[in-house]
TORDOFI-901178 format. One record per residue: x, y, z of N, C-alpha, C in turn. Coordinates in nm, 2 decimals, padded with zeros to 4 digits, m for minus. Layout:
N
<atom><n_x>X</n_x><n_y>Y</n_y><n_z>Z</n_z><ca_x>X</ca_x><ca_y>Y</ca_y><ca_z>Z</ca_z><c_x>X</c_x><c_y>Y</c_y><c_z>Z</c_z></atom>
...
This chain:
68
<atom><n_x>m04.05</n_x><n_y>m00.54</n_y><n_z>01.29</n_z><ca_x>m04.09</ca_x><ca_y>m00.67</ca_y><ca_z>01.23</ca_z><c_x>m03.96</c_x><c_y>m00.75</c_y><c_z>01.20</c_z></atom>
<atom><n_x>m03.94</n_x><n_y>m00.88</n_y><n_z>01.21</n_z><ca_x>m03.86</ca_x><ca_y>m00.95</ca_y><ca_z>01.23</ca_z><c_x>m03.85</c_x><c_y>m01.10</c_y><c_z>01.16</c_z></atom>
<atom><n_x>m03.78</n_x><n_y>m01.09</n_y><n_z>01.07</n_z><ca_x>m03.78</ca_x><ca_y>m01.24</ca_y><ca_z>00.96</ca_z><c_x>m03.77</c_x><c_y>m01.38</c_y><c_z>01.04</c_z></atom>
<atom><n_x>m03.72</n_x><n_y>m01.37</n_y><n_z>01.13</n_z><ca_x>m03.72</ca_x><ca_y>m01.48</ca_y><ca_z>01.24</ca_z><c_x>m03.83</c_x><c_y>m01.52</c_y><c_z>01.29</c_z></atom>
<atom><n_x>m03.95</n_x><n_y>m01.42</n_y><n_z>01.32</n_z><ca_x>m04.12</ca_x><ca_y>m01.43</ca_y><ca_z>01.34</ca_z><c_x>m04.19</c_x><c_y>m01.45</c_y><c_z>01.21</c_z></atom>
<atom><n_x>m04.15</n_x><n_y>m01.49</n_y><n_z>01.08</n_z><ca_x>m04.23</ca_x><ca_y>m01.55</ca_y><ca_z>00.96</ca_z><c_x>m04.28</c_x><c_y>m01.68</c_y><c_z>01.00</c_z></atom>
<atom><n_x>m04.36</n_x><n_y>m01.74</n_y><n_z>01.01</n_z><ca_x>m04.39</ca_x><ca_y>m01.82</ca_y><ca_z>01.03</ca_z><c_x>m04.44</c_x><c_y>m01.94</c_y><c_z>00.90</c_z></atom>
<atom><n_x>m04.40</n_x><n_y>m01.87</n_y><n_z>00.78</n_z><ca_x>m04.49</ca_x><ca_y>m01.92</ca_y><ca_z>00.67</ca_z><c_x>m04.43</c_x><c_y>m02.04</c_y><c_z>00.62</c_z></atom>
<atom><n_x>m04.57</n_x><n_y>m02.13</n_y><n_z>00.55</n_z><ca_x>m04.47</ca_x><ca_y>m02.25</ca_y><ca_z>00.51</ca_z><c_x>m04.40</c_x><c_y>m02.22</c_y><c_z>00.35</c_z></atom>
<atom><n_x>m04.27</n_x><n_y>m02.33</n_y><n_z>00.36</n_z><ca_x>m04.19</ca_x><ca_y>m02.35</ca_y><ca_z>00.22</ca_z><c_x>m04.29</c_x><c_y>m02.37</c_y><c_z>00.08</c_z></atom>
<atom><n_x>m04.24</n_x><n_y>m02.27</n_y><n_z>00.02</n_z><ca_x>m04.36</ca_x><ca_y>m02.34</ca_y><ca_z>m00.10</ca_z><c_x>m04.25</c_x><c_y>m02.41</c_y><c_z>m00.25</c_z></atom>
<atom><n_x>m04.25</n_x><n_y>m02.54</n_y><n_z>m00.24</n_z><ca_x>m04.21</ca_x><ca_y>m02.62</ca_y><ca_z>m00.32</ca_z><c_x>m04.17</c_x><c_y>m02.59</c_y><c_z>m00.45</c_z></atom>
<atom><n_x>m04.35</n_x><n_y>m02.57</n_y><n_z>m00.49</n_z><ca_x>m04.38</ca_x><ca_y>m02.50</ca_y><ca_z>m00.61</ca_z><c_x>m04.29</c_x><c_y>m02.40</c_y><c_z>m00.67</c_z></atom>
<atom><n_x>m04.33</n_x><n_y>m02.32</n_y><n_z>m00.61</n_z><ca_x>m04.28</ca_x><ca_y>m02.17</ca_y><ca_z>m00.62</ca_z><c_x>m04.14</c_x><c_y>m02.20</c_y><c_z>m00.66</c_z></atom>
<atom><n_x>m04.08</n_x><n_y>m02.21</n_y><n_z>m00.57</n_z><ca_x>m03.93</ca_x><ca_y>m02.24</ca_y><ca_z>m00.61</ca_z><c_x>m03.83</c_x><c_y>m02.31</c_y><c_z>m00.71</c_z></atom>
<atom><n_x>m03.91</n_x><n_y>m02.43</n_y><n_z>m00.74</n_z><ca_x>m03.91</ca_x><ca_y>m02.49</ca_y><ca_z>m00.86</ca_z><c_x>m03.93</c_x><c_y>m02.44</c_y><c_z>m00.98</c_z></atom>
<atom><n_x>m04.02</n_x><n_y>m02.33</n_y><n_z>m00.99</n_z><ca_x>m04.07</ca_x><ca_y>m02.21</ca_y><ca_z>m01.08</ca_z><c_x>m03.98</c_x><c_y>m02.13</c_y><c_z>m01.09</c_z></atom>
<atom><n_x>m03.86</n_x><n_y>m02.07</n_y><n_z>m00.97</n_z><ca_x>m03.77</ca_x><ca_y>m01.98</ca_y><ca_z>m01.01</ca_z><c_x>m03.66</c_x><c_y>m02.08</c_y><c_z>m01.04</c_z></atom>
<atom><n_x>m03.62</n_x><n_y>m02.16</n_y><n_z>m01.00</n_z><ca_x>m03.52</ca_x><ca_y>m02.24</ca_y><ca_z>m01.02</ca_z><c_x>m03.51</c_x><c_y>m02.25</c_y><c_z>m01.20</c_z></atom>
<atom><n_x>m03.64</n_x><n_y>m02.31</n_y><n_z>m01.26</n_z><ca_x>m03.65</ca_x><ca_y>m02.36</ca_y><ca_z>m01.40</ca_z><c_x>m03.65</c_x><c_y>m02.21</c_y><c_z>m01.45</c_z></atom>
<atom><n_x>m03.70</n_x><n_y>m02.09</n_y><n_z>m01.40</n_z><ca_x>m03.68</ca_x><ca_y>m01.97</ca_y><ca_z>m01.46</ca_z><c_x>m03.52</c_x><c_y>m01.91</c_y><c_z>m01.52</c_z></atom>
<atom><n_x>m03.51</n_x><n_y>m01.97</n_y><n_z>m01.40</n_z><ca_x>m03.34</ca_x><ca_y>m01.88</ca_y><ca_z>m01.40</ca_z><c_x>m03.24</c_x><c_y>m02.02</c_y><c_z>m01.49</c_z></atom>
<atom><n_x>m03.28</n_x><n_y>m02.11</n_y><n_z>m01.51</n_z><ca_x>m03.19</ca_x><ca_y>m02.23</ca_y><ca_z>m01.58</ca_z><c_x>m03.25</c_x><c_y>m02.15</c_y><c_z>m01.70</c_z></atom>
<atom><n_x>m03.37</n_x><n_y>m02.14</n_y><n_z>m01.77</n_z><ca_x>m03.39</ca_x><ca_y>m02.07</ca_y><ca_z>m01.92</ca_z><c_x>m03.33</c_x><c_y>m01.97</c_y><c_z>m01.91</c_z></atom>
<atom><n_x>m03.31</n_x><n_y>m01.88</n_y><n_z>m01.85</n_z><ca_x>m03.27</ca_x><ca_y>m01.78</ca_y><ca_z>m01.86</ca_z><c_x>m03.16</c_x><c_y>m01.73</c_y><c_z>m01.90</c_z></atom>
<atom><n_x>m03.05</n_x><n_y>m01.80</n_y><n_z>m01.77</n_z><ca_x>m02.90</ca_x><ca_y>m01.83</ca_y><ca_z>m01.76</ca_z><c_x>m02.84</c_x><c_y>m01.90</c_y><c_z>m01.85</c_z></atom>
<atom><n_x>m02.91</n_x><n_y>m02.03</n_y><n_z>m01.85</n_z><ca_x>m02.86</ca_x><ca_y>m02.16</ca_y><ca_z>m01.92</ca_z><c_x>m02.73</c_x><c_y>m02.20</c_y><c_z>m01.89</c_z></atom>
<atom><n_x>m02.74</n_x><n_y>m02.18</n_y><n_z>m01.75</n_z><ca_x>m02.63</ca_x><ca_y>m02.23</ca_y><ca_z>m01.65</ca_z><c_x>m02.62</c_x><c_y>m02.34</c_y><c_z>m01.62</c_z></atom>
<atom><n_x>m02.51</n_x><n_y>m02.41</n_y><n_z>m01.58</n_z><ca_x>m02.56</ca_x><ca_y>m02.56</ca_y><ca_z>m01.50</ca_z><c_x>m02.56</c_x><c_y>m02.59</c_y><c_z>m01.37</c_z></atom>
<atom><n_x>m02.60</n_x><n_y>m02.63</n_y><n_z>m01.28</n_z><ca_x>m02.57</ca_x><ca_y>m02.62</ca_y><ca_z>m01.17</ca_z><c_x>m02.48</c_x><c_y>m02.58</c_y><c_z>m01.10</c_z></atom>
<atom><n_x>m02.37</n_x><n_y>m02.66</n_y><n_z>m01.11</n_z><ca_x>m02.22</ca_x><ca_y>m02.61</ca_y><ca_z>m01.06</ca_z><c_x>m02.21</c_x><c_y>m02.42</c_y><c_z>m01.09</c_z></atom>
<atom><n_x>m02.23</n_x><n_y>m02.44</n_y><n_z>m01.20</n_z><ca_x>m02.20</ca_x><ca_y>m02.26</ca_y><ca_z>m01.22</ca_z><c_x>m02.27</c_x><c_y>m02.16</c_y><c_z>m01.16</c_z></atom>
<atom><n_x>m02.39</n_x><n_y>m02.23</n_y><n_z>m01.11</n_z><ca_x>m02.47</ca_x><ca_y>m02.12</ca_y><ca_z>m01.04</ca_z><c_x>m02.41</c_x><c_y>m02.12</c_y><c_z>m00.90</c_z></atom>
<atom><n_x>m02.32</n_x><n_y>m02.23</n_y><n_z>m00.91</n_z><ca_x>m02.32</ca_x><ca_y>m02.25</ca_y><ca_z>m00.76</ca_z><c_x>m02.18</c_x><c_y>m02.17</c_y><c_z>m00.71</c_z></atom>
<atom><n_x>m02.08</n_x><n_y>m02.20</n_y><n_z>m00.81</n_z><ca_x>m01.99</ca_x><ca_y>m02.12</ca_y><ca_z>m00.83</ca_z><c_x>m01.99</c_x><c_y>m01.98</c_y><c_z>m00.84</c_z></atom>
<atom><n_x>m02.11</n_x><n_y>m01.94</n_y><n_z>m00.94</n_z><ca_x>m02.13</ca_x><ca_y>m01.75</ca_y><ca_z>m00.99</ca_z><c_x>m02.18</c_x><c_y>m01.72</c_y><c_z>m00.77</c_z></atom>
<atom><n_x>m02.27</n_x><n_y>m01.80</n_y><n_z>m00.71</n_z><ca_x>m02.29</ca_x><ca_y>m01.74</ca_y><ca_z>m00.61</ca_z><c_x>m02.20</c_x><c_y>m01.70</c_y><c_z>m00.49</c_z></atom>
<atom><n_x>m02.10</n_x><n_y>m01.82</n_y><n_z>m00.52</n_z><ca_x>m02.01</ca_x><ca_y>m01.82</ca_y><ca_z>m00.40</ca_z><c_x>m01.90</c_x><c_y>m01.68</c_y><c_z>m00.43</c_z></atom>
<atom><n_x>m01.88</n_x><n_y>m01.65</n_y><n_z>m00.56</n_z><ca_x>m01.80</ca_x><ca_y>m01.58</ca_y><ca_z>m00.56</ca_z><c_x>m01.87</c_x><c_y>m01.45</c_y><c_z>m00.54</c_z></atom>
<atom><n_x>m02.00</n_x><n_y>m01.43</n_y><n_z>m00.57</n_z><ca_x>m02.08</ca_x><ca_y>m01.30</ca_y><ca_z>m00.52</ca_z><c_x>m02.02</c_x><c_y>m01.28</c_y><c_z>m00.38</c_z></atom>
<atom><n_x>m02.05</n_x><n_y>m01.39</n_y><n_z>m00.31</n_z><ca_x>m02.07</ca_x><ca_y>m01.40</ca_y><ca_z>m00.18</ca_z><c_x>m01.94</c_x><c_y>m01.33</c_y><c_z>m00.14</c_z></atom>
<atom><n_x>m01.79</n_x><n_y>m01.39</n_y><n_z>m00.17</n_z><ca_x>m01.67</ca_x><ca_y>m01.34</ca_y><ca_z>m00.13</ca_z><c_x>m01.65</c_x><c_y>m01.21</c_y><c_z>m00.20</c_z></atom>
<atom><n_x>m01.71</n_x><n_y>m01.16</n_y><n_z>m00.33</n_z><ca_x>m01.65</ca_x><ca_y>m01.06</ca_y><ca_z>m00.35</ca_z><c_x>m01.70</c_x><c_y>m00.90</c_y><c_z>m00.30</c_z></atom>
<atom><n_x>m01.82</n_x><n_y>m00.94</n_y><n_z>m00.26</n_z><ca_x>m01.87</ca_x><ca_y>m00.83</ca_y><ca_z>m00.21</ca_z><c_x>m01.80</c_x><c_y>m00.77</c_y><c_z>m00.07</c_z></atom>
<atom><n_x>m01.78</n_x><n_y>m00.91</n_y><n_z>00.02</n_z><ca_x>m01.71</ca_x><ca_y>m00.84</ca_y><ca_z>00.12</ca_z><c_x>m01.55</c_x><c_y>m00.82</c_y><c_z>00.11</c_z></atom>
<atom><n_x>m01.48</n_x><n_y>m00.83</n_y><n_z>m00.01</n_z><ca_x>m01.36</ca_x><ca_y>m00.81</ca_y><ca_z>m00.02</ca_z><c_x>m01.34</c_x><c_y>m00.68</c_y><c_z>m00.08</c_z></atom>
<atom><n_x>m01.49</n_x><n_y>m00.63</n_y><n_z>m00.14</n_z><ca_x>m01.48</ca_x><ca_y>m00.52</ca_y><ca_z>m00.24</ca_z><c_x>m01.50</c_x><c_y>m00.41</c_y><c_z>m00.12</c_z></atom>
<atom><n_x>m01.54</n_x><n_y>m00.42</n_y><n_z>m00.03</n_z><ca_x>m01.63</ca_x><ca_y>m00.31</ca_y><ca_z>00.08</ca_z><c_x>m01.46</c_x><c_y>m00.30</c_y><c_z>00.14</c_z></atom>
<atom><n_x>m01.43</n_x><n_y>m00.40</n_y><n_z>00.21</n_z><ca_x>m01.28</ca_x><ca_y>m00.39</ca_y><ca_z>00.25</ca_z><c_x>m01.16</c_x><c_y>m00.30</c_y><c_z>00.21</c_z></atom>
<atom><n_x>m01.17</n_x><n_y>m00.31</n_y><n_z>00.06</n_z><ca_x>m01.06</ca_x><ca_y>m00.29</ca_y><ca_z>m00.02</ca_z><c_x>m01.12</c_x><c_y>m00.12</c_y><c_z>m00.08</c_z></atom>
<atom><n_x>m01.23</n_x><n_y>m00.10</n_y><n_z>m00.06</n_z><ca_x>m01.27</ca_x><ca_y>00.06</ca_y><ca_z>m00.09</ca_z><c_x>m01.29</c_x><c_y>00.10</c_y><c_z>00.09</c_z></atom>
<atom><n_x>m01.25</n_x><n_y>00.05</n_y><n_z>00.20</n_z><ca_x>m01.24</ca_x><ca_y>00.10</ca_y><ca_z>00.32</ca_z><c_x>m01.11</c_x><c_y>00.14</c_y><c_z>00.31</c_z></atom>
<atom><n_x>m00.98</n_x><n_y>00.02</n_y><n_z>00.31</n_z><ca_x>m00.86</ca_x><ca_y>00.09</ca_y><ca_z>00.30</ca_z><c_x>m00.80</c_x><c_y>00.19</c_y><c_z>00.23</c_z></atom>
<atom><n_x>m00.89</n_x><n_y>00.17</n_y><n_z>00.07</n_z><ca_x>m00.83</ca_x><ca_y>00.31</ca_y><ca_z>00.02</ca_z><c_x>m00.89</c_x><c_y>00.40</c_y><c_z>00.04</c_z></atom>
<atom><n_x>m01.02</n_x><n_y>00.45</n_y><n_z>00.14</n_z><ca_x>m01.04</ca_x><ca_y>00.54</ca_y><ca_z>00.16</ca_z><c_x>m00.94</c_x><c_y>00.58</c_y><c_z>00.27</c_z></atom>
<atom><n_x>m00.89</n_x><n_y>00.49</n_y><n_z>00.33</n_z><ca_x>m00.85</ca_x><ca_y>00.51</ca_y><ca_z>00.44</ca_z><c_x>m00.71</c_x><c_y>00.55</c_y><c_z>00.46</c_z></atom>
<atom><n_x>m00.63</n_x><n_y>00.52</n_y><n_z>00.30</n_z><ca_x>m00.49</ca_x><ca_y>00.57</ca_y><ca_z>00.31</ca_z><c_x>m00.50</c_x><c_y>00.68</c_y><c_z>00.23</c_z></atom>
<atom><n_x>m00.61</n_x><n_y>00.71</n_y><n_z>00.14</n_z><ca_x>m00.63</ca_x><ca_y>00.86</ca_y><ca_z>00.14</ca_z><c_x>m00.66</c_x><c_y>00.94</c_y><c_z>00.28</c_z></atom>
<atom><n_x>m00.72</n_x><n_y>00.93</n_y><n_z>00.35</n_z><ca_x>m00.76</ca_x><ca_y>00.99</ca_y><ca_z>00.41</ca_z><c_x>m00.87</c_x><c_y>01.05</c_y><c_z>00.40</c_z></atom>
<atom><n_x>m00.99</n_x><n_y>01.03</n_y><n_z>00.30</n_z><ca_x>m01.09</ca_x><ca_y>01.08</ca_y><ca_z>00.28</ca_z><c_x>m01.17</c_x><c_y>01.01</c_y><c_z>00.32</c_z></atom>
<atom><n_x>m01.20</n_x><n_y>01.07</n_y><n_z>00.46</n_z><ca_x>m01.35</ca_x><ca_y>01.06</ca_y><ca_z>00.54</ca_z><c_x>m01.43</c_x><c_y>01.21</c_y><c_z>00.58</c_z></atom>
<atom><n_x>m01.51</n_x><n_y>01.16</n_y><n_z>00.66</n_z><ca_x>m01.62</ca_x><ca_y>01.24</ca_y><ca_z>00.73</ca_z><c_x>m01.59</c_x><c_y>01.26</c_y><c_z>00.85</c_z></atom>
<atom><n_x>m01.49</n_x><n_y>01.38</n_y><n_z>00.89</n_z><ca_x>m01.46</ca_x><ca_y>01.37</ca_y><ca_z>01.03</ca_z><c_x>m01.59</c_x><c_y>01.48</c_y><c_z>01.09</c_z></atom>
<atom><n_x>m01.71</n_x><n_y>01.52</n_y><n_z>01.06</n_z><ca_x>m01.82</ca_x><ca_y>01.58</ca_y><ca_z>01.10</ca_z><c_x>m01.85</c_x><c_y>01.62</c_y><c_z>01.23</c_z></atom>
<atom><n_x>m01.85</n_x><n_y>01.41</n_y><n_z>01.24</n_z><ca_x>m01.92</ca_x><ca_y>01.39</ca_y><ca_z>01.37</ca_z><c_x>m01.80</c_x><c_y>01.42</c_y><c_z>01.50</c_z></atom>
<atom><n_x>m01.67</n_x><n_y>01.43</n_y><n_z>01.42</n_z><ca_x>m01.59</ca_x><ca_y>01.50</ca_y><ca_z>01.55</ca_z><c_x>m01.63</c_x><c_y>01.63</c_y><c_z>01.62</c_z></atom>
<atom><n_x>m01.65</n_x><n_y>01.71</n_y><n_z>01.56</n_z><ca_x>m01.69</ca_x><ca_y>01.83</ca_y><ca_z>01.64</ca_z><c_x>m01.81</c_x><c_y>01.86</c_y><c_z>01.73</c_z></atom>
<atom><n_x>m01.81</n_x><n_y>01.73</n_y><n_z>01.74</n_z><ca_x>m01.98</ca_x><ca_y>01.75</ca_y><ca_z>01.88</ca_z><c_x>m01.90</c_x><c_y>01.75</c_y><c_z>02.00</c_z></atom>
């Protein structure tokens, strides 16, 4: 199954519902939501990076699949 074959329409509503959910919630302002997301966005793949390398100057991996 394939998210690119959804065919469903945008529901307006709905969104506006989470939108006003998450302003009570947060009591954020725009900008800051916009800001809190971008930095999700970069820090996740800086974090995966940066726990690759130091697995990687440790040396602590899975050499397993070598022995096939």
């Amino acid at each position: 199954m394939s998210i690119a074959a959804h065919q469903g329409e945008l529901d307006i509503h709905l969104l506006g519902w989470i939108k006003d959910l998450l302003d009570d919630l947060l009591g954020l302002s725009d900008w800051a939501v916009v800001a809190l997301t971008g930095a999700v966005i970069l820090i996740i793949p800086l974090g995966l990076i940066l726990l690759y390398f130091s697995q990687r100057r440790r040396g602590s991996y899975d050499s397993a699949g070598d022995d096939l």
